[in-house]
C-alpha positions in Angstrom: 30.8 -54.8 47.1 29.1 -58.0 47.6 25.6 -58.2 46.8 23.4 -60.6 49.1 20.5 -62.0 46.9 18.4 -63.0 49.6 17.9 -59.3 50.3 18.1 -58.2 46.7 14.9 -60.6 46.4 13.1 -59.7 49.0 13.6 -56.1 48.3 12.0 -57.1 44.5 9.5 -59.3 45.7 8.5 -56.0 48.1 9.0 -53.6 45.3 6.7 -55.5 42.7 3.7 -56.3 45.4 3.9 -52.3 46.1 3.9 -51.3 42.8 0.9 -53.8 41.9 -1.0 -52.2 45.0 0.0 -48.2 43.6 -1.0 -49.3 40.4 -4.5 -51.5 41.1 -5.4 -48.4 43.9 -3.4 -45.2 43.2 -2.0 -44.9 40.5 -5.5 -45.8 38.2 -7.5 -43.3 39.8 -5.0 -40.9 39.8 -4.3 -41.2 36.5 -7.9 -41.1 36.1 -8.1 -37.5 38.4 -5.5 -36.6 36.0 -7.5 -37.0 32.6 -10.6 -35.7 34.2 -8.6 -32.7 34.4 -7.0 -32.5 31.3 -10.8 -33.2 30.0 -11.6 -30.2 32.0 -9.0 -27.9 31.0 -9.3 -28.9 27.1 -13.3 -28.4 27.7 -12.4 -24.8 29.4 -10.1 -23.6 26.3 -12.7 -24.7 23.7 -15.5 -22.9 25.5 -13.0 -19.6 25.8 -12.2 -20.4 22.1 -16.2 -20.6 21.3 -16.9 -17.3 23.7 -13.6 -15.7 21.9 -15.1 -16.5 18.4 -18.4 -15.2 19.3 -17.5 -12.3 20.4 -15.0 -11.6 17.7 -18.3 -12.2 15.3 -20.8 -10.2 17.6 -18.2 -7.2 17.1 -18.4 -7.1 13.6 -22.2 -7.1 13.8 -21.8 -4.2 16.0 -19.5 -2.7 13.7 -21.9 -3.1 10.4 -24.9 -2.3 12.8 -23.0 1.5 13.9 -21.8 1.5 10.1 -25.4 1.1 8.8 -27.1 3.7 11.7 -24.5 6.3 10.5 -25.2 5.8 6.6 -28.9 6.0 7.3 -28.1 9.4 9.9 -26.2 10.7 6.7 -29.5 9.9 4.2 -31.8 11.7 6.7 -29.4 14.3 6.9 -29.4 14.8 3.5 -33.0 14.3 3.0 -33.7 17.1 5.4 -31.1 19.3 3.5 -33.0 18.9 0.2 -36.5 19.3 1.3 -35.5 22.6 3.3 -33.8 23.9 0.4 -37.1 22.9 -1.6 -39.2 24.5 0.8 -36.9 27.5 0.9 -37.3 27.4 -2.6 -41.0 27.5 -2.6 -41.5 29.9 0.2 -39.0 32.4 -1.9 -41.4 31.8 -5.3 -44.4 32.2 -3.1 -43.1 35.8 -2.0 -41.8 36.6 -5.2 -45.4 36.0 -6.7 -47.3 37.8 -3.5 -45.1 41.0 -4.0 -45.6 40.4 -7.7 -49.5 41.1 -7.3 -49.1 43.2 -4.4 -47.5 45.2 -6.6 -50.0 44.7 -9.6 -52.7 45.7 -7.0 -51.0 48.7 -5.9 -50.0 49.9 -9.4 -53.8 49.3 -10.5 -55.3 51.2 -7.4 -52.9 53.9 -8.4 -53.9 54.1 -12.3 -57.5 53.5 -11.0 -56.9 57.0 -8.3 -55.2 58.8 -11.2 -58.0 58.3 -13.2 -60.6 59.6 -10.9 -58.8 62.8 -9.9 -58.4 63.1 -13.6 -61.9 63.0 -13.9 -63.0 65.0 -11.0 -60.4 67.8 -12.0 -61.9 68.2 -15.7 -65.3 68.5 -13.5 -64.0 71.2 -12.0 -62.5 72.8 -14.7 -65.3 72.6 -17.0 -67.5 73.7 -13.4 -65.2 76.4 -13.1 -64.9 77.4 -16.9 -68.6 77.8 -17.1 -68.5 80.0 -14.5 -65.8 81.9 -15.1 -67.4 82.6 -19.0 -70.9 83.2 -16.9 -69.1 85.6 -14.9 -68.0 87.4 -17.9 -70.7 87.5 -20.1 -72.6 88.9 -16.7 -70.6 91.6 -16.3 -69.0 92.4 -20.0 -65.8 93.4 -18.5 -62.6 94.8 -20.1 -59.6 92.5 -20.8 -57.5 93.5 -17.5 -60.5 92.6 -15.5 -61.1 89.2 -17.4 -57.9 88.2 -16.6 -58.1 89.3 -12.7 -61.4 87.4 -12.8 -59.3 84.6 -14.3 -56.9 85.0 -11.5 -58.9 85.3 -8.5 -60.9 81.8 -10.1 -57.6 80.2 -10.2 -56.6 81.1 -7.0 -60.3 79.8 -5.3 -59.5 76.5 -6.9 -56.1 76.1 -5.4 -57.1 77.1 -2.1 -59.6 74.3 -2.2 
């Protein structure tokens, strides 16, 4: 093979004034097209990084924040538990004590009732021995009639 430098030069001297004119007007902003990119992509993963990051961090908020909202539903819970049992509590001492006077009252009006018919049956029987003994000094019976007198007496008070 026989190389012919004439050629061979031109060729270079062709090669190198292409290259300089890729390099001064294509290859500079294309290189510069390229970093703009790269600048873009690199700005595009830090911002999903940032947005990844916050997110991540706004979870955990809303994990605390649902963590906290169920530890205060539990305390309310629990507050309502107590103060119904302490007002299920009163309500039962309350009607304990009403029936306790209720019943105080009732056994009173019944001692206070037994008295009076108490009273109002020695009345009668002092009412009714008087006249019974009227009845027999009036008529100065026998025995046998006394105690038919007695009889027919006791039999006029149960009727009544």
């Amino acid at each position: 093979m026989h190389i012919v430098w004439s050629t061979f030069g031109i060729q270079l001297v062709a090669f190198l004034i292409l290259f300089w004119l890729l390099s001064r007007y294509a290859f500079g902003p294309l290189f510069g097209i390229m970093e703009q990119r790269k600048a873009h992509i690199q700005s595009q993963l830090d911002n999903a990084e940032n947005s990844r990051k916050q997110a991540s961090q706004q979870l955990e908020e809303q994990k605390q924040a649902l963590q906290q909202a169920r530890k205060e539903a539990h305390d309310i819970i629990e507050q309502a538990r107590a103060t119904s049992s302490k007002q299920a509590d009163d309500i039962i001492v309350a009607a304990k004590s009403e029936a306790t006077r209720l019943k105080d009252d009732a056994v009173r009006d019944i001692d206070s009732e037994k008295n009076k018919a108490i009273a109002a049956l020695r009345s009668e029987v002092g009412g009714m021995s008087v006249a019974i003994a009227s009845k027999i000094i009036e008529k100065q019976i026998d025995e046998k009639s006394q105690e038919q007198l007695v009889d027919q007496y006791l039999k006029e008070v149960g009727s009544k």
